[in-house]
N, C-alpha and C positions, 0 to 999 in steps of 0.2 A: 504494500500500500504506500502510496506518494502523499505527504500529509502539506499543506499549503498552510501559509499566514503571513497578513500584510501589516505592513511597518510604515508610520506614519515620517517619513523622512524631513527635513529639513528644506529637501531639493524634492520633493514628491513622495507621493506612496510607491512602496520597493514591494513587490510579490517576494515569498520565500517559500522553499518545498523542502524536501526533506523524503528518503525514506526511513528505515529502522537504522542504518547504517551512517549514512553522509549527508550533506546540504548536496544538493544536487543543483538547485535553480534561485535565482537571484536575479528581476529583474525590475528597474523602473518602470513603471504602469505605466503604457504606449510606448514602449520605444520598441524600435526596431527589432526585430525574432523574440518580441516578447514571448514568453512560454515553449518555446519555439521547442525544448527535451519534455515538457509534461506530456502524461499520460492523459487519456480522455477522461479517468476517474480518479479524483484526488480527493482527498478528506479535508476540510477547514477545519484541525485538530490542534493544540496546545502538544507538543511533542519538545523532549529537552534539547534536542540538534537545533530546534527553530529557535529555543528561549536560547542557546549558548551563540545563536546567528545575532537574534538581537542585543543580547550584551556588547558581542564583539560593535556591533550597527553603533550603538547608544556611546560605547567608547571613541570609537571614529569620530561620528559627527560632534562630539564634544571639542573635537581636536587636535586627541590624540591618538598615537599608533598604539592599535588594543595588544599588538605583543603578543596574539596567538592568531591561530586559527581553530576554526572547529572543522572534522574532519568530513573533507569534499571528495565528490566522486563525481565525476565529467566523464560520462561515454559519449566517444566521438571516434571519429577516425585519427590513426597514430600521429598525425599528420598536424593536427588540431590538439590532439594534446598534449604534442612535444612541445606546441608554444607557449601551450596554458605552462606546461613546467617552466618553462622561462619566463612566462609576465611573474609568477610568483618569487621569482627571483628578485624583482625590482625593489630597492628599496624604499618604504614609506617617505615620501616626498622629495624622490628622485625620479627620473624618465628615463626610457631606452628606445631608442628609436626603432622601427620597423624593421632597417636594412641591420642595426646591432644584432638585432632578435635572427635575421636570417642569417648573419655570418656566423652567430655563435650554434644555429640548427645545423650548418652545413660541418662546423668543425664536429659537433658531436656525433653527425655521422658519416662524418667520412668523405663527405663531398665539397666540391669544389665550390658550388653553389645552393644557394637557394634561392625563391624570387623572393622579393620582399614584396609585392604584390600577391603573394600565395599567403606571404607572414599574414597580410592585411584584410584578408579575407578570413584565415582562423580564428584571428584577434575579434574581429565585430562577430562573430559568431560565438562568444564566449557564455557558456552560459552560467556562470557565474559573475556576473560582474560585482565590481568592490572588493569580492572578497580575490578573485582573479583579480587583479589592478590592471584592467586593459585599459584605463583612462590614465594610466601612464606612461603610453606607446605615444608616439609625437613621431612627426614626419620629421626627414633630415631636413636641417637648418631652421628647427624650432616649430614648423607646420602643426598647429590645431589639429587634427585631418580625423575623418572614425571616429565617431563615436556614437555607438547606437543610439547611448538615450541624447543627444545632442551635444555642438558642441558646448554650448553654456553650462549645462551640466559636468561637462569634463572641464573646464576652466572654474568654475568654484572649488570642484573637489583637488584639483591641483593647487587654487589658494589654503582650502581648509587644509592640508597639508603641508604648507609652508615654503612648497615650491617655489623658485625663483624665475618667475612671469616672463622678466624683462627680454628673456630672449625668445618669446614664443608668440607665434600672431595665428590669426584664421584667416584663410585663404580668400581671395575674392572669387574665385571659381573653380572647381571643381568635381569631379562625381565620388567623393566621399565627406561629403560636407554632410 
């Protein structure tokens, strides 16, 4: 069973699911592949993964880095969640660019390349976001760029973290605005 509960955010209502094991989904209500891993039957149930999701929530949006995780399970393709392993890499109120994320996929396996247009397609597809920090992915030379639930949303949650702004803008055109 997939148990669901909504968090009243700061920045919007955040969906949260969960089964017996892991948080599995995490998303800003409307944005982009919202629900996009739920199952068609989910329970609006009080489950302790969701109460340890909104602790870790309630720490965040206070300010600061809550210093744990509660334990995630993202099935996707290997592909997808070799990048989720590396956006969890990033640390709380630091970025890594796209093309970082792809050189450091290609060293880990072996290859020469990766696209960072491939990175940037796994990244908006994450379905964990926040607890995934894919609003810490930024295009090279500072670019806003992806972010599902928008980019204003990804630009607060990079001040509520203490990021350093002054080298980051949002594009005037684009197809990942």
């Amino acid at each position: 069973m997939v148990y669901t509960s909504e968090y009243a955010s700061p920045l919007g209502g955040i969906i949260l699911a969960c089964d017996d094991n892991a948080i599995i989904g995490l998303w800003f209500s409307g944005q982009k592949y919202f629900g996009s891993t739920l199952p068609m039957h989910t329970e609006a149930k009080a489950h302790p993964l969701l109460q340890d999701a909104r602790r870790w929530l309630d720490i965040y949006f206070s300010g600061k880095d809550p210093g744990f995780l509660p334990p995630l399970r993202y099935d996707s393709t290997p592909f997808r969640k070799a990048v989720c392993d590396i956006m969890l890499t990033i640390p709380y109120g630091r970025t890594m660019t796209y093309g970082q994320i792809a050189r450091e996929l290609a060293r880990q396996q072996g290859r020469e390349k990766v696209s960072a247009q491939a990175v940037g397609g796994a990244v908006g597809h994450n379905p964990i976001s926040l607890l995934i920090p894919c609003h810490r992915v930024v295009g090279t030379g500072g670019s806003l760029t992806g972010y599902a639930s928008g980019i204003d949303r990804k630009m607060q949650l990079l001040r509520l973290e203490g990021a350093d702004m002054s080298r980051f803008f949002v594009p005037q055109k684009g197809t990942a605005l």
